[in-house]
C-alpha positions as CSV (number, residue, x, y, z in Angstrom):
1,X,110.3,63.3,78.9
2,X,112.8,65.6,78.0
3,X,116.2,64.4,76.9
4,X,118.5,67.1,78.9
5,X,119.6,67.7,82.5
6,X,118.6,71.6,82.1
7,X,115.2,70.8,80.6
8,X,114.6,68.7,83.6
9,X,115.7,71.0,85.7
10,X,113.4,73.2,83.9
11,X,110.9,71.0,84.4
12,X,111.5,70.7,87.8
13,X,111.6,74.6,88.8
14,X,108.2,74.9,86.6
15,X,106.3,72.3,88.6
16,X,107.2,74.4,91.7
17,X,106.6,77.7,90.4
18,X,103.0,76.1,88.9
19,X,102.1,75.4,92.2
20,X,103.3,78.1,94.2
21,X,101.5,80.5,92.0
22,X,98.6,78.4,92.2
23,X,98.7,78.9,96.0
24,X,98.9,82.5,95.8
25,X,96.3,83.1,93.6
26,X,93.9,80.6,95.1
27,X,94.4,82.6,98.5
28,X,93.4,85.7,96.8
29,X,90.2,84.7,95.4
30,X,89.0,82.3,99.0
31,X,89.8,86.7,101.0
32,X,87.9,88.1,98.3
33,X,85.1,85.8,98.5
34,X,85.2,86.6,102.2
35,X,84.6,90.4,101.4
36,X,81.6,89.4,99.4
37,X,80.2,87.2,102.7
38,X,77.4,88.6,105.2
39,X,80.8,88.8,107.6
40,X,80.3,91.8,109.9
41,X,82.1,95.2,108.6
42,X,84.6,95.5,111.3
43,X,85.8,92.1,110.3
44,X,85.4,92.9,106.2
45,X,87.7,96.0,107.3
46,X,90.2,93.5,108.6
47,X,90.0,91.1,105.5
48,X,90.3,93.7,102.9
49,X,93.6,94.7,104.6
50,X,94.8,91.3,104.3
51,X,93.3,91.3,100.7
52,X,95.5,94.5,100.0
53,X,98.6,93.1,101.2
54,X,98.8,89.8,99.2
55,X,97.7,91.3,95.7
56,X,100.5,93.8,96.7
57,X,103.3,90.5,97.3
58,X,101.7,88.7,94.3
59,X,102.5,91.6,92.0
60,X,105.5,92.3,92.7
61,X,106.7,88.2,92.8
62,X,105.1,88.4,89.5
63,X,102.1,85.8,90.3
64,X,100.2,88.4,88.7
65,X,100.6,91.9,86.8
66,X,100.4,95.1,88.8
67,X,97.9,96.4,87.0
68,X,95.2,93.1,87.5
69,X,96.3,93.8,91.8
70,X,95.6,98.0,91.2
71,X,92.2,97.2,89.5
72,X,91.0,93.8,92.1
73,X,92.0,96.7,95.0
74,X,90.1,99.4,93.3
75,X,87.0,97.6,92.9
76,X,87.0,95.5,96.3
77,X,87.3,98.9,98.4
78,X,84.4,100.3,95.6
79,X,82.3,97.2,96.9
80,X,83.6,97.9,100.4
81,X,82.4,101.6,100.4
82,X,79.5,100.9,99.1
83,X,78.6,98.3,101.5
84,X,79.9,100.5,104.6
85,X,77.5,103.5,103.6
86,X,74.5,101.5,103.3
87,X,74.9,100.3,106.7
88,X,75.3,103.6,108.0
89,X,71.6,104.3,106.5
């Protein structure tokens, strides 16, 4: 238990950063793991929009680095691509 109002406070604001992070990222990975379900395209389309938007707000709130959102994006429209041309076929 810490001994000081600020470290309580401190406490206080970690427990709700903790869990608002945990939100964010746990949001992330549940859309992702919908890009990598036997969902139809034209809904994967719609999801990897979504997917793009909330890496986008967790990087720049600092949930995650910039770079870790650039490189998930990069390789989720890779596995998109890939998936769309072979459907084509």
């Amino acid at each position: 238990m810490p001994n000081h109002k600020s470290c309580e406070k401190r406490l206080r604001q970690e427990k709700k950063r903790a869990a608002r992070n945990h939100y964010v990222k746990k949001t992330i990975n549940t859309l992702q793991k919908q890009m990598h379900s036997d969902a139809p395209i034209e809904e994967k389309e719609k999801v990897l929009q979504e997917v793009y938007s909330e890496l986008d707000k967790a990087a720049k709130k600092g949930v995650i680095h910039k770079r870790t959102a650039s490189r998930r994006k990069s390789r989720l429209a890779a596995h998109f691509n890939k998936e769309k041309n072979s459907t084509k076929e």
